[in-house]
C-alpha positions, 0 to 999 in steps of 0.5 A: 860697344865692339860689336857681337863681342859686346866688350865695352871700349875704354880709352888709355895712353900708356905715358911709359913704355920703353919701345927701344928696348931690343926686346920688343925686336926679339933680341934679349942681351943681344940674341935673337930669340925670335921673329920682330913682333912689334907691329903684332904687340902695336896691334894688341895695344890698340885692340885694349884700347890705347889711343897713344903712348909716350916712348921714354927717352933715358939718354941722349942716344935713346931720346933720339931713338924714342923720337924715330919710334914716335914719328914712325908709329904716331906716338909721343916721346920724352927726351932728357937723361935718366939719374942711373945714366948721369955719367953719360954727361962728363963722359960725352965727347964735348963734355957736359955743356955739349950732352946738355946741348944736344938735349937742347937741340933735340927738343928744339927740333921735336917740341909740339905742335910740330914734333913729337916731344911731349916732356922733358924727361926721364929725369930725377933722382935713383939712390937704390942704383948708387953704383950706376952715378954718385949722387952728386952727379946725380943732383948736378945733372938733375938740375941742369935738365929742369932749366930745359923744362923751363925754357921749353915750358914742357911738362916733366916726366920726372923718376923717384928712388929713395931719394924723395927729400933730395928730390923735393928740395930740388923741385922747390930751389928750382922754382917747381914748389907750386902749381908745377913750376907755373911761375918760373915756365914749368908746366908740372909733369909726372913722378912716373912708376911711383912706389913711395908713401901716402905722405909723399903723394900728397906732397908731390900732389901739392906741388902740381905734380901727377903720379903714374901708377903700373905694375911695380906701383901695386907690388905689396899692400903699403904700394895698394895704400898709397896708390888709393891715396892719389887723387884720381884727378892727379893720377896717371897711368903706364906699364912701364914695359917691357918692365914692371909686369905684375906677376901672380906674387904681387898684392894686385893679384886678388883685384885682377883675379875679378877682371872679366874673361873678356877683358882679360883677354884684351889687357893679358893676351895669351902668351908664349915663351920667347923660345917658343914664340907664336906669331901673333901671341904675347911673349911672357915675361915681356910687360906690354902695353897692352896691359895698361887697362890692368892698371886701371882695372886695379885702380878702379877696384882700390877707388870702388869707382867704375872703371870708365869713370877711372879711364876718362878722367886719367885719359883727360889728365894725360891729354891735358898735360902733354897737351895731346888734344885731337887724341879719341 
């Protein structure tokens, strides 16, 4: 317990949050709207609990990024190319095998015990943002990521959009159809920011995958449906932030309304307008990660399981894929 405040004390990492985004600077599309509040929104993260995060790398620049956030705050990060960034690879100067190649290194350089490289990842397959690459690009670049997965035996940190019969039938020609890919040096991963059906749960589970759950996960009641359907043994937790806030319309608003005042004030700190910024309050409209034991809340109420019992066995899943050991 915390003292005169007798709130209980429970553990998260946040496996996904987009720290390099400008937004957490103050800057939206480029304007500076208001003072750098990063350390401010570290601090209210830490006082919810979280004893990590994971800083998600989608391109090769931002991985680098992510890696520079990770090593200066003591965080994790993934490096590896998001689907809706696939072009990134035949328009880079060196071409493919040169954007491929610079994953490679930065991975080399980064992976544990020494670095701060926890996955390899963001990667897979997005058909809702077709204009963004084609699929076949998509495919092609997917599979030439899953041999770093391989050759690093890193676990994957793995995206899923309308596309999960594409997405599986890779995962199993590349040899990630049991036991997370243990046979062929994968180490498994996660299937971040899940919003597919019970049945597509349960066969990523099967494979050895995890799946993370925020915001965008809990949005209608089919979303509810298939979140309580994830094995709690399997599961994950995240923000995604500064995206994927859950908001007032989303079928999760009836389980938060019974979080308790004190914890409420924890994982939904007060907020501002970016207009109106106050040092020290949250900024609305702006998911932080803070927010991440709202998540668990919603997942202990959907498994009618204490949320301790739901915070330790997500926090030893987190813990034993991106073999964070030390972390408490």
């Amino acid at each position: 317990m915390s003292g005169a405040t007798l709130v209980p004390e429970y553990r998260f990492i946040d496996i996904a949050v987009n720290l390099t985004d400008p937004i957490f600077r103050g800057e939206y599309r480029g304007k500076q709207k208001h003072e750098d509040d990063f350390d401010a929104m570290l601090d209210r993260s830490r006082a919810a609990g979280l004893k990590s995060m994971i800083v998600t790398g989608g391109s090769l620049e931002e991985s680098k990024q992510a890696l520079d956030v990770a090593n200066k705050y003591d965080l994790y990060a993934t490096v590896g190319c998001h689907p809706t960034r696939s072009a990134e690879f035949d328009s880079y100067e060196g071409g493919p095998e040169a954007y491929l190649q610079g994953l490679d290194k930065l991975l080399e350089e980064n992976v544990r015990p020494n670095g701060r490289a926890v996955a390899l990842g963001e990667c897979g397959l997005d058909y809702d943002r077709l204009h963004f690459s084609p699929i076949e690009m998509q495919k092609k670049y997917f599979r030439s990521q899953l041999a770093l997965a391989k050759k690093y035996h890193l676990p994957m940190f793995l995206h899923s959009r309308s596309c999960h019969a594409d997405f599986v039938q890779i995962l199993r020609e590349e040899g990630f159809g049991e036991e997370g890919g243990k046979a062929v040096g994968g180490a498994g991963g996660v299937v971040h920011s899940f919003t597919g059906t019970p049945d597509e749960a349960a066969e990523l589970m099967e494979m050895g995958f995890y799946l993370g759950i925020n915001g965008c996960s809990m949005k209608t009641e089919e979303n509810l449906k298939t979140a309580r359907s994830i094995r709690l043994d399997r599961l994950m937790l995240e923000t995604d932030a500064p995206w994927c806030s859950m908001t007032s319309t989303h079928a999760s608003k009836k389980h938060l309304d019974t979080l308790p005042t004190s914890l409420r004030a924890l994982y939904f700190p007060p907020a501002t307008q970016p207009d109106k910024f106050v040092r020290g309050k949250a900024v609305k409209g702006r998911n932080e990660p803070c927010a991440t034991g709202g998540v668990a809340w919603v997942m202990h109420k959907l498994y009618d399981l204490s949320l301790e019992e739901v915070a330790e066995q997500v926090f030893k899943n987190t813990v034993d894929v991106f073999g964070l050991e030390g972390l408490s």
